[in-house]
C-alpha positions as CSV (number, residue, x, y, z in Angstrom):
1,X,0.0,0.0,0.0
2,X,1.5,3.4,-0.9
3,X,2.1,5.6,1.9
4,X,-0.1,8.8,1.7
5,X,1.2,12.6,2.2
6,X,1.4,14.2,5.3
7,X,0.4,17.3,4.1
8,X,-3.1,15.4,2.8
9,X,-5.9,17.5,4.6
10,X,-8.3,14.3,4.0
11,X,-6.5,12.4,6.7
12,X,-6.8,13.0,10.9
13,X,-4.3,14.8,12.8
14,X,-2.7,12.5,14.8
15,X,-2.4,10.2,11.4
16,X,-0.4,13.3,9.3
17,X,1.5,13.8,12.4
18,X,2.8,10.3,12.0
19,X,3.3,10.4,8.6
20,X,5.7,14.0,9.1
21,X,7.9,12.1,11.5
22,X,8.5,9.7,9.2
23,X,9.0,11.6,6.4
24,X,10.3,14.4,7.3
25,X,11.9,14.0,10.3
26,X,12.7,9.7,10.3
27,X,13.4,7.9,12.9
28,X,16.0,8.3,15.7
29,X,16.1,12.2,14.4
30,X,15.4,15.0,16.9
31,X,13.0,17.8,16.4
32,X,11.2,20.9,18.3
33,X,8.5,22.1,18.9
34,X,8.7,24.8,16.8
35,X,9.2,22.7,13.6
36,X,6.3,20.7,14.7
37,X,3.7,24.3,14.8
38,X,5.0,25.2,11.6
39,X,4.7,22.1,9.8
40,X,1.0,22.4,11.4
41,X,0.2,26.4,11.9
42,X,-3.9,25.8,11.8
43,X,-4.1,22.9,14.2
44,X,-4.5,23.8,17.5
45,X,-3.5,20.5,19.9
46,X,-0.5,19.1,17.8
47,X,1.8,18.3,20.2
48,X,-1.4,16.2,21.9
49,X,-2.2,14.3,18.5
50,X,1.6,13.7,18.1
51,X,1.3,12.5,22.1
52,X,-1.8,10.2,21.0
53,X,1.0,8.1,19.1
54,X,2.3,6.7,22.0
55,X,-0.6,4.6,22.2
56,X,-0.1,2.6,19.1
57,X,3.5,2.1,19.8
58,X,5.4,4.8,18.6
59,X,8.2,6.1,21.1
60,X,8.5,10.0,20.9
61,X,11.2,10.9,23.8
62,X,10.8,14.1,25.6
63,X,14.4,15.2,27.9
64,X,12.7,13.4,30.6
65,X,13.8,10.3,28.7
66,X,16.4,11.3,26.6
67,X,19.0,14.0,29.2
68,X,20.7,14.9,25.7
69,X,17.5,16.5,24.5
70,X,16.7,20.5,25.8
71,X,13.4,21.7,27.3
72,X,11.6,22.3,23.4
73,X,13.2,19.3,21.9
74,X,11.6,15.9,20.9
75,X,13.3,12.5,19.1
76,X,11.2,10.5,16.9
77,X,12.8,6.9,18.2
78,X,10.6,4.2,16.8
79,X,8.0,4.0,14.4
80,X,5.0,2.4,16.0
81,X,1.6,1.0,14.5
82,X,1.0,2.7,10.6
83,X,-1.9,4.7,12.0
84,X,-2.8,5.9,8.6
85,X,-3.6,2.8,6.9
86,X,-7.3,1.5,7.6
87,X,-8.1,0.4,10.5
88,X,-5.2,0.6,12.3
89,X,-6.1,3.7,14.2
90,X,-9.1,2.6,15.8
91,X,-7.6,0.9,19.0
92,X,-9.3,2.5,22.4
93,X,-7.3,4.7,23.9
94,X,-5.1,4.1,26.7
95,X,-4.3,7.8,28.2
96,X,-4.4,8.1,31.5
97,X,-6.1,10.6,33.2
98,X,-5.0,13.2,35.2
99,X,-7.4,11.8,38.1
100,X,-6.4,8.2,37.6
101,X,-2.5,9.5,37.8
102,X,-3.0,11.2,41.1
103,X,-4.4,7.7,42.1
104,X,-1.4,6.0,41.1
105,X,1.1,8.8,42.7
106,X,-0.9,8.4,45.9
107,X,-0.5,4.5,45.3
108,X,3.0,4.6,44.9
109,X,3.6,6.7,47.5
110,X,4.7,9.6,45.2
111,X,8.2,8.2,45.1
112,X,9.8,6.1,42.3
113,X,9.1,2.2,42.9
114,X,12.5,1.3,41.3
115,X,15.2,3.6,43.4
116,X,13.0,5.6,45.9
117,X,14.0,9.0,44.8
118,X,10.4,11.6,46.0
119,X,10.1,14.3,42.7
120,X,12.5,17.1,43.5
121,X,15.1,15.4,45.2
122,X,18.4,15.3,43.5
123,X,20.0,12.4,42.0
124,X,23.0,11.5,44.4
125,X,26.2,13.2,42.9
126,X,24.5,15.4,40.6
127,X,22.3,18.6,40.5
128,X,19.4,16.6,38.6
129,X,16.0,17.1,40.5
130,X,13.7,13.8,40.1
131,X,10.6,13.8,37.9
132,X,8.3,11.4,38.0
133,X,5.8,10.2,36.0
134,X,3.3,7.1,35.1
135,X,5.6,3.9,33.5
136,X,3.4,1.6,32.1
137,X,5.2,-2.0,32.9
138,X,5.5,-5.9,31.0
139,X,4.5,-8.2,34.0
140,X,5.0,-11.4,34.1
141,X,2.3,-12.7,37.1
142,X,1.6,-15.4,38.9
143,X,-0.7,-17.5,37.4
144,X,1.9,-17.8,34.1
145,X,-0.4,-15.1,32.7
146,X,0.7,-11.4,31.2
147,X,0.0,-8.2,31.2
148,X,1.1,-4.2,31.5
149,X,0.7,-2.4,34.4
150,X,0.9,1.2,35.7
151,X,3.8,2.3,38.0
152,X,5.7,5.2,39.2
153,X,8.9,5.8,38.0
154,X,11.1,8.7,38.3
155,X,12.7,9.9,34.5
156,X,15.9,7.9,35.0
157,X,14.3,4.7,35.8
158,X,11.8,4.7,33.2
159,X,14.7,5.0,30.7
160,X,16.4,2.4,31.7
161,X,13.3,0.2,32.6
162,X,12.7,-0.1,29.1
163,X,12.0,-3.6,27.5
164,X,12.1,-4.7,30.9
165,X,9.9,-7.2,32.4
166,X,8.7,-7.3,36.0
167,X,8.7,-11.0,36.8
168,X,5.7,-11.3,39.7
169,X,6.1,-14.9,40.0
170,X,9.6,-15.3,40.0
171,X,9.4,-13.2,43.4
172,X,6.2,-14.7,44.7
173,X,8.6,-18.2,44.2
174,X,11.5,-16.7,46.1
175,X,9.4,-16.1,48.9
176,X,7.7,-19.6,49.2
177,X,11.7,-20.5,49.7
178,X,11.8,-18.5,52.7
179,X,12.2,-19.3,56.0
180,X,9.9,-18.4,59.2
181,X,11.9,-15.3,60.6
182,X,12.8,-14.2,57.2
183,X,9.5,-14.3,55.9
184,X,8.5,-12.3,59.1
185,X,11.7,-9.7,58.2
186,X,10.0,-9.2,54.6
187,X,6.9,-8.9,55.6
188,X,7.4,-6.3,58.1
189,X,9.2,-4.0,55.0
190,X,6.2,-4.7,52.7
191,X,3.5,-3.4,55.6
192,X,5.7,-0.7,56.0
193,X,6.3,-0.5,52.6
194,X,9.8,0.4,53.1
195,X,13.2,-0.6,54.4
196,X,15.7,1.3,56.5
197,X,19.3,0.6,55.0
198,X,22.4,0.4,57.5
199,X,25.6,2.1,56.9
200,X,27.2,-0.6,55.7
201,X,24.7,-1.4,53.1
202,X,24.8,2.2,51.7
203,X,28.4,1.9,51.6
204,X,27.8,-1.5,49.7
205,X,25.3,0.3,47.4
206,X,28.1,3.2,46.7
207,X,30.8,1.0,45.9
208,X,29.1,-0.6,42.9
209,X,28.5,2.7,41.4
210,X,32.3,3.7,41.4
211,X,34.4,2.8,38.3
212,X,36.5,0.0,38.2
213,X,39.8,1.6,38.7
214,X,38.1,3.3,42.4
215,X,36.5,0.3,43.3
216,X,40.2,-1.2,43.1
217,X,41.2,1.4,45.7
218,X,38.3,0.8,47.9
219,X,39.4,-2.7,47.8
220,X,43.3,-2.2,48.5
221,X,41.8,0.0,51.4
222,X,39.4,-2.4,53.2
223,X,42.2,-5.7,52.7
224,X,44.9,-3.6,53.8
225,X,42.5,-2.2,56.9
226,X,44.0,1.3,56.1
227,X,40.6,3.1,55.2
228,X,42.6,6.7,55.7
């Protein structure tokens, strides 16, 4: 089937904004805002339609994902579902609104479920406040069964949670393994829904972030038992 214009007034919004980032911008290309308005001066919510992509697949990074990107700039990443050819665009939607994301935040404890960060708080060793935002999830659950679900996630996790899979019953396994105290231990974190770290385990947690040649030093240090 031959691919139709982008500038055919005939076809929706959201299906010539597709057809502009593939054409004109192509995939794993950045663009702005700007570019986007003036490519489409009369229509009014652009940068929604072009947002309505994500829904059939197509991955349009904003600097929340992409750090290399500034505040007005986009990257066209991967060409999703070819929304233009018939039928293809007819899928319900799967926004979420603003009401169900306040659920989730409240849910989640408005921190992000992967590394704990609260929105605002600095990433350690940087001056990079937190965002965080709705991830939507692969799950694999218990009952062998699968299926995507919604979860907090601050801008660095959901980067590199990408193509990941959350693997419920792989967990739900380990516990079954667990002894009486231990399972009395976990389950004391999960109704508290969160776990005080001791000093040595954030030192633990620091270490495996340091390159290889300062992790040799820490080493030296700690066998020598000269931590000057």
């Amino acid at each position: 089937m031959e691919r139709p214009s982008w500038q055919d007034a005939k076809l929706g919004t959201m299906k010539r904004a597709a057809l502009w980032l593939v054409d004109v911008v192509g995939e794993g290309e950045k663009f702005t805002k700007a570019e986007l308005r003036e490519a489409f001066p009369d229509v009014a919510q652009i940068d929604r339609r072009m947002r309505d992509l994500r829904d059939f697949g197509w991955r349009i990074d904003t600097n929340r994902e992409d750090l290399g990107l500034g505040a007005h700039e986009q990257r066209f990443v991967l060409q999703g579902t070819p929304v233009w050819e018939p039928g293809k665009a007819t899928r319900a939607s799967t926004a979420i609104t603003a009401t169900r994301r306040r659920e989730i935040f409240a849910r989640d404890g408005h921190i992000c479920r992967s590394c704990g960060i609260a929105p605002g708080q600095l990433f350690a060793g940087s001056y990079e406040a937190a965002q965080l935002d709705i991830a939507r999830r692969e799950v694999s659950r218990a009952d062998g069964s699968s299926a995507v679900e919604l979860v907090t996630e601050c801008n660095r996790c959901r980067v590199g949670g990408r193509g990941i899979t959350a693997d419920a019953a792989a967990v739900l396994a380990e516990v079954r393994h667990l002894g009486v105290l231990e399972r009395r231990v976990l389950a004391g974190w999960v109704s508290d829904d969160r776990r005080e770290f001791s000093a040595v385990e954030r030192l633990w947690g620091d270490y495996r972030t340091l390159p290889e040649e300062s992790r040799a030093s820490v080493r030296e240090a700690l066998m020598s038992g000269d931590e000057d």
